[in-house]
N, C-alpha and C positions, 0 to 999 in steps of 0.2 A: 249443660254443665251446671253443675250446684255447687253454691258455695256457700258452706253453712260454720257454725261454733257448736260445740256441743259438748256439755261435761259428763265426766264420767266418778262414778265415788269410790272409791276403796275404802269405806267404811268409817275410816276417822278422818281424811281429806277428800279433796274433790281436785281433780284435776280437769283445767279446759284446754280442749282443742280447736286449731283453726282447716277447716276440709275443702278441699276445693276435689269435687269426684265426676268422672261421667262414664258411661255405658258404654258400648261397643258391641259387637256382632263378630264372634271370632269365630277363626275359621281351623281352630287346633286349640289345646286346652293346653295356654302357655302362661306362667305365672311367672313373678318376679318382684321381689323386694329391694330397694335400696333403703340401708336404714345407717345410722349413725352408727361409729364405731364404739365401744363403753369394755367396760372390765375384762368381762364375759369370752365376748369377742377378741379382745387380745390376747386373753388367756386361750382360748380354742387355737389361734395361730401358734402360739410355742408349741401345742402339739402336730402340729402342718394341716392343720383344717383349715381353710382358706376360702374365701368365696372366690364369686367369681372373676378372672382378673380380664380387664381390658383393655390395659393398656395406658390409663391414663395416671399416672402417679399420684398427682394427686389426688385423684377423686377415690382412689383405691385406699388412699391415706386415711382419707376423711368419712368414708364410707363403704359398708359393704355389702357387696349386692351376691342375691340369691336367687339360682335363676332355674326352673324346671328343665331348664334343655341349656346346654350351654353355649350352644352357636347359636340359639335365635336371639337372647341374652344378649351375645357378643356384637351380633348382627344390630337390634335394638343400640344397643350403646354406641354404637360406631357415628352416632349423626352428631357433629360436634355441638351445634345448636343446644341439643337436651341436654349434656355434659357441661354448658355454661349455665343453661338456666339453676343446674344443680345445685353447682359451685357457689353462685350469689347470692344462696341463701346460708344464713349460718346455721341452720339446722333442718333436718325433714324427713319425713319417708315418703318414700312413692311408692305403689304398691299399686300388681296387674295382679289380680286376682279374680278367681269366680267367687260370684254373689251366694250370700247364706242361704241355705238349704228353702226355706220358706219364700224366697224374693224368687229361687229356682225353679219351683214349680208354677209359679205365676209367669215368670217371665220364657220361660224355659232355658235348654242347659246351655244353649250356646253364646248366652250374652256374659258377658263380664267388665269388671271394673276395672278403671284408672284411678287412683286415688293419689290427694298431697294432703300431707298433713303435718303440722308443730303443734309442739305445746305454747300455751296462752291464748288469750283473744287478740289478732293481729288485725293493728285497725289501717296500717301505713297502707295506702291508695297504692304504692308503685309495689312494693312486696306481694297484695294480695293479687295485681296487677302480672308479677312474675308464674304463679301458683298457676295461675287461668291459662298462662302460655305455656308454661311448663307440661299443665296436662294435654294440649291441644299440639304441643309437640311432639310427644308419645305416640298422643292418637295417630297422626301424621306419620313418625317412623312404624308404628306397626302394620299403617295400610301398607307402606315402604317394603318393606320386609317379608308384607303376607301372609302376617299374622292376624290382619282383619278386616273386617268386611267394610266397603265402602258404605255401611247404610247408618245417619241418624239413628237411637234409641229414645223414646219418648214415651214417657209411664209405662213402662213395661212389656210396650209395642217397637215394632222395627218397621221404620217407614221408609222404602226404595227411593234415594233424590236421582229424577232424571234430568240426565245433562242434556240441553239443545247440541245437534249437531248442526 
């Protein structure tokens, strides 16, 4: 798991972010964003564009998730655990996506990313604290689900952990 800051410029400002990201070994090419609700997005629902809905009112309030398939999606969110970790933070995205075309030919196509991330540099010990569980939650509901592989990813490598029987 990595947990880094990183800015980015738009030219006449700079904006920083706080990332907490790790790898995975998927076993189906499943994506999914939850991102904060803003203009755009409210505007898109007066016309009944809607993401994905789960069930949980508020988190649907507060955020809106976008999902390649909408039962694994559904399946994914169902674990109340990662719907709290969501909620206590006041702002985030989390994002199951594949890795950029150049990380893809290195790593190859079947790995992909978990990712959290805010705006600012986020120093509070128990908040960067949630970010770490939050993504190790995911990981956890995707093995759950079957969305992915039980194996560690490590520089670009996938290493098999065998369990003692």
């Amino acid at each position: 798991m990595i947990l880094d800051i990183y800015v980015v410029s738009t030219g006449q400002a700079t904006v920083t972010y706080t990332r907490t990201r790790a790898l995975y070994v998927a076993k189906e090419d499943f994506t999914l964003r939850i991102s904060p609700k803003n203009v755009f997005t409210r505007f898109t629902e007066l016309f009944g564009v809607y993401g994905l809905l789960v069930g949980d009112q508020e988190l649907e309030r507060k955020y809106t998730i976008k999902s390649s398939s909408e039962p694994r999606g559904r399946s994914l969110m169902m674990d109340r655990r990662l719907r709290e970790l969501i909620m206590v933070q006041p702002s985030l995205r989390l994002e199951i996506r594949r890795l950029p075309w150049g990380r893809r030919r290195k790593t190859g196509d079947g790995i992909r990313a978990v990712a959290v991330q805010t705006t600012g540099a986020i120093k509070d010990p128990e908040r960067l604290a949630n970010y770490v569980l939050l993504v190790a939650a995911t990981l956890d509901q995707l093995v759950r689900i079957g969305a992915a592989h039980y194996e560690p990813v490590a520089e670009g490598r996938t290493y098999a952990i065998r369990r003692r029987v």
